[in-house]
C-alpha positions in Angstrom: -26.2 -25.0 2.2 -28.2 -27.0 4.9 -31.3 -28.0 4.1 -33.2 -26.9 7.6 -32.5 -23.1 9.7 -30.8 -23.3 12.8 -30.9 -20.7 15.5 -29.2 -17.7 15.6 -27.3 -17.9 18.8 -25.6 -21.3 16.9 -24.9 -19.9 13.8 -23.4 -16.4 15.5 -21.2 -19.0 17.5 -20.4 -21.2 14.8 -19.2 -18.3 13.2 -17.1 -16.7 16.2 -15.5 -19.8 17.3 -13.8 -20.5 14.0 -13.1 -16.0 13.4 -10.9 -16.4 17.2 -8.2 -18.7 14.6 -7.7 -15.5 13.0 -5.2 -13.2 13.5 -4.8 -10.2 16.0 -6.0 -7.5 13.1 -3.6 -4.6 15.6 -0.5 -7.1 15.7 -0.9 -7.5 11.2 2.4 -5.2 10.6 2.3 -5.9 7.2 -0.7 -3.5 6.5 -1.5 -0.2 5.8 -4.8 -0.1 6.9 -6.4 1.3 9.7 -7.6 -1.4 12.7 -8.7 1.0 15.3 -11.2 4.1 15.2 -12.8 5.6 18.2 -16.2 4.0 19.2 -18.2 7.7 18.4 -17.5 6.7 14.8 -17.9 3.1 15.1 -21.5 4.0 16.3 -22.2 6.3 13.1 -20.9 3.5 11.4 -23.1 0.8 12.4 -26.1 3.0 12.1 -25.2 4.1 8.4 -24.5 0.1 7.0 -27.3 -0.5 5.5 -27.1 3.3 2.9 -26.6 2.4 -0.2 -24.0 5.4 -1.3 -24.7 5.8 -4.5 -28.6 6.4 -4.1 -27.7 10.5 -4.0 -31.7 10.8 -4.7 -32.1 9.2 -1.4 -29.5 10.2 0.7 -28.7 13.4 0.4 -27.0 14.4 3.3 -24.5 11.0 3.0 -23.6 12.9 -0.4 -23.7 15.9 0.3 -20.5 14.7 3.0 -19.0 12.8 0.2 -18.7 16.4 -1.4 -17.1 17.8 1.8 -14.7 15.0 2.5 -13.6 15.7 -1.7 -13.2 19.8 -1.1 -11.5 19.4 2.0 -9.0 16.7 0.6 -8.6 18.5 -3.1 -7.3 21.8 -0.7 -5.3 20.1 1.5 -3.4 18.9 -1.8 -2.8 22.3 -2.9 -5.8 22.2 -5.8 -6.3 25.3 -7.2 -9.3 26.5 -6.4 -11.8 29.6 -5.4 -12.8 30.2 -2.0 -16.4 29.0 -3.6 -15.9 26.9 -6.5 -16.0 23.1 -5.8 -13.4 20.8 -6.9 -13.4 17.5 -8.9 -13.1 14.1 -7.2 -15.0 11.2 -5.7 -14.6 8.6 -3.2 -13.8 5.0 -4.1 -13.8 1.3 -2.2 -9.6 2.0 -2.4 -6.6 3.3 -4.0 -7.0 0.4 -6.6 -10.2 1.8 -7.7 -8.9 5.4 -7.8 -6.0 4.1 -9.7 -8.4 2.9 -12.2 -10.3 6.1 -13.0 -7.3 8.0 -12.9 -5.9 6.0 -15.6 -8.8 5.8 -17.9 -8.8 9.9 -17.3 -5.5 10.1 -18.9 -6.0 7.2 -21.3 -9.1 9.2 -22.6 -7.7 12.6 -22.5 -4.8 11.2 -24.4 -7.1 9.3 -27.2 -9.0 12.2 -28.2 -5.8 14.5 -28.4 -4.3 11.8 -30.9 -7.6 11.2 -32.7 -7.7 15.2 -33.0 -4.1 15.2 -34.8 -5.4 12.1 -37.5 -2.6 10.0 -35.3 -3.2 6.3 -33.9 -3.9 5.6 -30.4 -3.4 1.3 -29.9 -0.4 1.5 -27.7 -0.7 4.2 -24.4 2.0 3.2 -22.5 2.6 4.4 -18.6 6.0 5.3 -17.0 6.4 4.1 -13.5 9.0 2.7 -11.2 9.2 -1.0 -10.5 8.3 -0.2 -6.9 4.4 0.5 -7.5 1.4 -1.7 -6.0 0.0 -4.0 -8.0 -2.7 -2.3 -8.7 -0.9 -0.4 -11.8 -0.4 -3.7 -13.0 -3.8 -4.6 -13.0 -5.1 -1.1 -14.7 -2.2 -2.0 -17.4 -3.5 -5.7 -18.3 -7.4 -5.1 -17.5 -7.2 -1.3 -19.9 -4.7 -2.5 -22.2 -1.9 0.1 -21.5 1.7 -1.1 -21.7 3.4 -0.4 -18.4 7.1 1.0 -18.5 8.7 0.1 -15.5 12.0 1.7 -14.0 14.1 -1.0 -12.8 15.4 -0.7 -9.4 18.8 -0.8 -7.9 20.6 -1.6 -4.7 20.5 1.1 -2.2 17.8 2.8 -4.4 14.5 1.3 -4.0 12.4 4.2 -6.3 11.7 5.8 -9.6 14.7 7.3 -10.3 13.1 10.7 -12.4 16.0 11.0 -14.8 15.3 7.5 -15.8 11.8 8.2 -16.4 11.6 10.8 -18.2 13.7 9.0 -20.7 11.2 6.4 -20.8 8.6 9.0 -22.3 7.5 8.9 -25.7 4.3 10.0 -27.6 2.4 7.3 -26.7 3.0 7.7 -22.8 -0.6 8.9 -21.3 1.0 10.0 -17.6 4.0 9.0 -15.5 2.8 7.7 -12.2 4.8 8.8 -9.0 4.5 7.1 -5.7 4.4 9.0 -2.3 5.3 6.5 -0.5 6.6 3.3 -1.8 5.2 0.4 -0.4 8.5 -1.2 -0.2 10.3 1.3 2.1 7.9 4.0 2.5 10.7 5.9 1.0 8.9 9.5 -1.2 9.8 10.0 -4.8 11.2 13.3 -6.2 8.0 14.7 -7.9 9.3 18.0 -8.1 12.5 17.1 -9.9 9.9 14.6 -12.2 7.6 17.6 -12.7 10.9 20.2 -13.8 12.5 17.2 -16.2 8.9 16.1 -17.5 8.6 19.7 -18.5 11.4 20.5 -20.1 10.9 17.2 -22.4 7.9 18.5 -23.1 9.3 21.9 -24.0 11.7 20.6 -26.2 9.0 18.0 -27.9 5.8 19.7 -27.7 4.2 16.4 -25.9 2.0 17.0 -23.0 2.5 14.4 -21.1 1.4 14.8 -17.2 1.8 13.4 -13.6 0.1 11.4 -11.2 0.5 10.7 -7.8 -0.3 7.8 -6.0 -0.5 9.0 -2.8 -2.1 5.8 -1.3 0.0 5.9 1.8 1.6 9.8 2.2 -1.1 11.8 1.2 -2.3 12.0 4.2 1.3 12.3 5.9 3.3 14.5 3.6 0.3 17.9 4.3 1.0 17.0 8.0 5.0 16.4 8.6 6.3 17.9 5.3 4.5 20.9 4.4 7.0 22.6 2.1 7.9 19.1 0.6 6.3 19.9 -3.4 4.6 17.0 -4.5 0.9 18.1 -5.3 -1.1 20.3 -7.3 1.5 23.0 -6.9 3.3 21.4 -9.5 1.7 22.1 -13.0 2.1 19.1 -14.4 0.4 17.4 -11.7 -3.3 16.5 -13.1 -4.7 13.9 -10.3 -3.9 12.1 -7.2 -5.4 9.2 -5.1 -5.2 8.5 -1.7 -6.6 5.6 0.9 -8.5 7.1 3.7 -8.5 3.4 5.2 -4.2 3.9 5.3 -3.4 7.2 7.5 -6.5 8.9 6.6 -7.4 6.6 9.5 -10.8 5.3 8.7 -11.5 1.2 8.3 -11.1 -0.5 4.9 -12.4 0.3 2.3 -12.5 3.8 1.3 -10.3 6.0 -1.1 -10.4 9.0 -3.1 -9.4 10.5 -6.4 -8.9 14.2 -7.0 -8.5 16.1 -10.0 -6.6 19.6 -10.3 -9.8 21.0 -12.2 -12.4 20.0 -14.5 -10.8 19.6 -17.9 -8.6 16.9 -16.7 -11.8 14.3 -16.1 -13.3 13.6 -19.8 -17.2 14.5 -19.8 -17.8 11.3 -21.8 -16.3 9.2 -19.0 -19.5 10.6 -16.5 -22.2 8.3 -16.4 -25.8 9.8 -15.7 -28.4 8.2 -14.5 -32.6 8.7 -13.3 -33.4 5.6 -12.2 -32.9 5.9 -8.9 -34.3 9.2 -8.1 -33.2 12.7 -9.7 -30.1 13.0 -12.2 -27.4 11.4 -10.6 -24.2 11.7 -12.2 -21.4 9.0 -11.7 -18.3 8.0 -12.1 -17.2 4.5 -10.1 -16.1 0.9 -11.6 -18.7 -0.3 -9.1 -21.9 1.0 -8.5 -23.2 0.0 -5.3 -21.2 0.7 -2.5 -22.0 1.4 1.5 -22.4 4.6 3.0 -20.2 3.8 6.4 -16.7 4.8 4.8 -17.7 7.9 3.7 -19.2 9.2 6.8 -16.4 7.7 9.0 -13.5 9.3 6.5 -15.8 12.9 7.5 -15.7 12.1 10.9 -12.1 11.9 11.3 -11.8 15.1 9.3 -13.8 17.1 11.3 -13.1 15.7 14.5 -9.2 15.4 14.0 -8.9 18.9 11.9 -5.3 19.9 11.0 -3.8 19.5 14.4 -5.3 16.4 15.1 -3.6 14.2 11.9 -0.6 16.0 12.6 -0.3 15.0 15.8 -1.4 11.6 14.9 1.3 11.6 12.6 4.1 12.5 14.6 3.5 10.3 17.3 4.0 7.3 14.3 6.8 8.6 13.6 8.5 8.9 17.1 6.9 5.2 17.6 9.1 4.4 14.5 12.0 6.2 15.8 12.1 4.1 18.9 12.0 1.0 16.7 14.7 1.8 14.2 17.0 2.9 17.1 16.2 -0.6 19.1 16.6 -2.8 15.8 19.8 -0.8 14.9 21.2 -1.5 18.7 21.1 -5.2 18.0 24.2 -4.3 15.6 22.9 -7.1 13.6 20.4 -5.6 11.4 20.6 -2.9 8.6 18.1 -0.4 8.1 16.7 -0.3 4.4 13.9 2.9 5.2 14.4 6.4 5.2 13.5 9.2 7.6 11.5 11.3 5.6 8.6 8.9 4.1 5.5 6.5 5.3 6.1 6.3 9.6 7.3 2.4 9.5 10.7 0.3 9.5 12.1 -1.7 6.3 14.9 -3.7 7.3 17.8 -6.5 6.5 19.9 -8.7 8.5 23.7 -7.6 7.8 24.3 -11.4 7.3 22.2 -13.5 6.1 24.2 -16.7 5.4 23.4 -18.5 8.1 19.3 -17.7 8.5 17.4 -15.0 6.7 14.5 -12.7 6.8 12.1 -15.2 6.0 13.1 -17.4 9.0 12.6 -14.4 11.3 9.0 -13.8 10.2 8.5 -17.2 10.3 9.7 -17.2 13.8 7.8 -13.7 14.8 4.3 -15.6 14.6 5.1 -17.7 17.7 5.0 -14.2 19.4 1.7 -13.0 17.3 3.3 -11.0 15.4 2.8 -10.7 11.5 5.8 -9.1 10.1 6.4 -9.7 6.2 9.3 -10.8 4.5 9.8 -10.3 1.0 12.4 -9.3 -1.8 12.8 -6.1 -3.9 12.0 -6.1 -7.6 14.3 -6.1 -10.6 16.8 -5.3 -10.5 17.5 -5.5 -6.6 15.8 -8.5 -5.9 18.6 -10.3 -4.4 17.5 -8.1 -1.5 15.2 -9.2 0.9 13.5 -7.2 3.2 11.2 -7.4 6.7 8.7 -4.8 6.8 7.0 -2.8 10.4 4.4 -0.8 9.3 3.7 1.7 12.2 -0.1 3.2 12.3 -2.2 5.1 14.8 -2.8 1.9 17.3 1.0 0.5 17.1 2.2 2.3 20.8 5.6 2.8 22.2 5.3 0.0 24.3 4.6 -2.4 21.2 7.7 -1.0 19.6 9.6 -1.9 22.5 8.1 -5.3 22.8 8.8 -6.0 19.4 12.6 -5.4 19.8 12.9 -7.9 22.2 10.9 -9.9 20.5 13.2 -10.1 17.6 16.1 -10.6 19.6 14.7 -13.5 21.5 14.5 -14.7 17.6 17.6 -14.1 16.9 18.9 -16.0 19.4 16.9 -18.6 18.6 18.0 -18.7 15.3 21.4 -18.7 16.6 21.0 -22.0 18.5 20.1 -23.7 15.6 21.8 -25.0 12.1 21.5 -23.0 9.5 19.6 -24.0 6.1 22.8 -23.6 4.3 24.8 -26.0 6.3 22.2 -28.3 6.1 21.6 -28.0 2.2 25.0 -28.9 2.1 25.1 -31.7 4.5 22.4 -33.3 2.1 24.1 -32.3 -1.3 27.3 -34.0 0.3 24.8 -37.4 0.5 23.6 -36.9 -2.7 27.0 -36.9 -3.9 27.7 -40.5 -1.9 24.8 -42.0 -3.4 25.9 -41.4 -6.9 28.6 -44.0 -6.6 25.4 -46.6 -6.2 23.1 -44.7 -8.9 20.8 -43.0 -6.6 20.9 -39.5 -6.8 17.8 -37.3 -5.5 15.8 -35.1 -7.5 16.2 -31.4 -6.6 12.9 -31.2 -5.1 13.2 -33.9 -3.2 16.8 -32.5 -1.2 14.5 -29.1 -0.6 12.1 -31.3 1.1 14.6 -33.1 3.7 16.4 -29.7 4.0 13.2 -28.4 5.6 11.8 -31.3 6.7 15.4 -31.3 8.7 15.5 -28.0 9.9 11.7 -28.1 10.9 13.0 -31.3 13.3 15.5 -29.3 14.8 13.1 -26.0 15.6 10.7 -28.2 17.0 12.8 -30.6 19.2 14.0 -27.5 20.9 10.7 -25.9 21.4 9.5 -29.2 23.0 12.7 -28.9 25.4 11.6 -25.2 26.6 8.2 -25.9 26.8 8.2 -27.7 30.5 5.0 -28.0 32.5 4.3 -25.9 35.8 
């Protein structure tokens, strides 16, 4: 920290000059967060930073929208509720912090059941597929809940229910289904959970209920796939989350966690407090948080309504239409996503012994774009995937771009050796210099593969790159 002020024209440059190294936020294909809004909001926005949100003493009306942007949310998942009774949920900073309060719901609810019944309660465990967000891993090690993963397979890249439900046992608080994985965008049967989770529980008098993470479809599924049943209509179904910053389509970070009544969120979990104003009950891992979020999140509903986000999201998915059908024309690449599921693309090269996915996102930044590459959990992680994320902003005419882009890679990729051949070309050195006692370390070899292959990508940039 400098010692003397400086003027606030240099430190707003300072500042701005090194923020233009960053990337375009609307070209980042690898997240699910919203980058535009219109600038109506972006004005309530700015005039609502400095509210604290959880002052409900002092602003009122801020909570009082909070409330709204819960009922409205809680009915659009099917919550069973009166035309005047209010339903039970709050807004968070994001999915991982609904995630959290879900879980301590059910780890709660499931203590006092077993304390009730004179049985132990040190090991909750929770059933999930090895697809979800880290986030369940980080309840599981912070709470001390064991997590039960489903592996995986090839050509099935979710929970697979049947295998599940096996997985359940006494000490299993909840089994958490994803709507929309974030590996493939793909939707997991819920319904065919909910009927085999209930029969188990028939047959073993357990109780043992669902939750949703709905970070990314909850606010697709209402809109594209109305009779798909995944929410409340389900019995076992006790709470969901989902990320208004993902298709909700407000900036990060804002989430929300409902619950299908009253008696599924422990009382002794409810903090109240006086200290800021009147009784002010909450229930957050954080307590201050701004107000901006909240208002934007009822912005969009109001001004959007029903037809609005279904419109929204149909045009994603027509944008994602026009890019699976572009990458599939290449002939070259092999589509890992489904139709029905989160609006983006998941895809593989059909042959990947020469250069793989990780070379073409590597190669997709020289054209600005941030595409991820990455490989699937156990036990299909010899797959690798590139991932397009289509949101509101991502138009038509990116999609289209984007296709070409890729095939200028691939042909790029084409023209030069592949890492393979030249790991080989080096292991076949290695194997000369053993006669004199000289062989390399592994480590080394990795280092003049690259090193090698770097050489060639950039002696044939430097020959394209003429001056005009």
């Amino acid at each position: 920290m400098a010692e003397h002020s400086i003027p606030k024209e240099a430190a707003y440059q300072i500042i701005n000059d090194e923020l233009m190294l960053d990337g375009n936020p609307r070209l980042n294909l690898a997240s699910f967060v919203t980058t535009w809004m219109e600038p109506e909001c972006d004005k309530l926005i700015m005039s609502s930073i400095n509210k604290n949100y959880v002052d409900m003493d002092e602003y009122p009306v801020t909570t009082e929208l909070q409330n709204r942007c819960v009922n409205m949310i809680a009915r659009l998942f099917n919550a069973p509720l009166g035309d005047s009774e209010a339903a039970m949920g709050v807004g968070t900073v994001g999915s991982s912090e609904a995630i959290m309060l879900a879980g301590l719901a059910f780890k709660r609810k499931w203590q006092n059941k077993r304390r009730a019944a004179g049985l132990p309660t040190d090991s909750p465990n929770i059933v999930t597929g090895a697809n979800v967000q880290v986030c369940w891993e980080k309840f599981a090690r912070y709470f001390e809940v064991e997590l039960k993963e489903v592996k995986l397979r090839e050509g099935y890249y979710v929970m697979d229910p049947a295998k599940a439900v096996e997985m359940v046992d006494e000490n299993t608080i909840c089994v958490a289904a994803i709507l929309g994985s974030t590996l493939n965008g793909e939707f997991e049967d819920v319904k065919t959970l909910n009927d085999l989770l209930a029969e188990k529980n028939k047959e073993t008098g357990w109780d043992t209920p669902i939750h949703v993470d709905a970070a990314s479809g909850g606010f697709i599924a209402p809109f594209l796939y109305p009779e798909l049943e995944w929410d409340f209509r389900l019995p076992l179904v006790k709470s969901i989350n989902v990320s208004g910053h993902k298709y909700g389509l407000v900036y990060a970070g804002i989430g929300w966690v409902i619950w299908r009544n009253k008696e599924d969120l422990p009382d002794e979990l409810i903090f109240h407090i006086n200290y800021l104003g009147a009784d002010q009950p909450t229930f957050t891992l954080n307590f201050s948080k701004g107000s901006s979020q909240v208002i934007a999140q009822y912005y969009q509903l109001i001004r959007l309504g029903l037809e609005g986000y279904r419109h929204v999201m149909e045009n994603c998915m027509e944008n994602m239409r026009v890019l699976k059908e572009g990458l599939e024309k290449t002939g070259r690449i092999e589509i890992v996503s489904k139709d029905v599921g989160v609006p983006l693309v998941a895809f593989s090269l059909k042959d990947n012994s020469s250069h793989d996915e990780f070379e073409i996102a590597d190669l997709l930044r020289r054209y600005g774009w941030i595409v991820p590459a990455y490989t699937m959990p156990a036990d299909a992680q010899h797959v690798t995937v590139l991932r397009v994320v289509i949101r509101e902003d991502f138009s038509r005419t990116l999609a289209e771009r984007l296709v070409n882009d890729i095939q200028k890679v691939l042909h790029d990729l084409d023209m030069l050796p592949s890492k393979m051949k030249a790991k080989m070309e080096m292991a076949g050195e290695d194997a000369d210099r053993t006669l004199f006692g000289s062989k390399k370390t592994e480590m080394e070899t990795q280092r003049e593969v690259t090193t090698l292959w770097k050489k060639f990508v950039m002696e044939r940039k430097n020959k394209s790159s003429g001056v005009c």
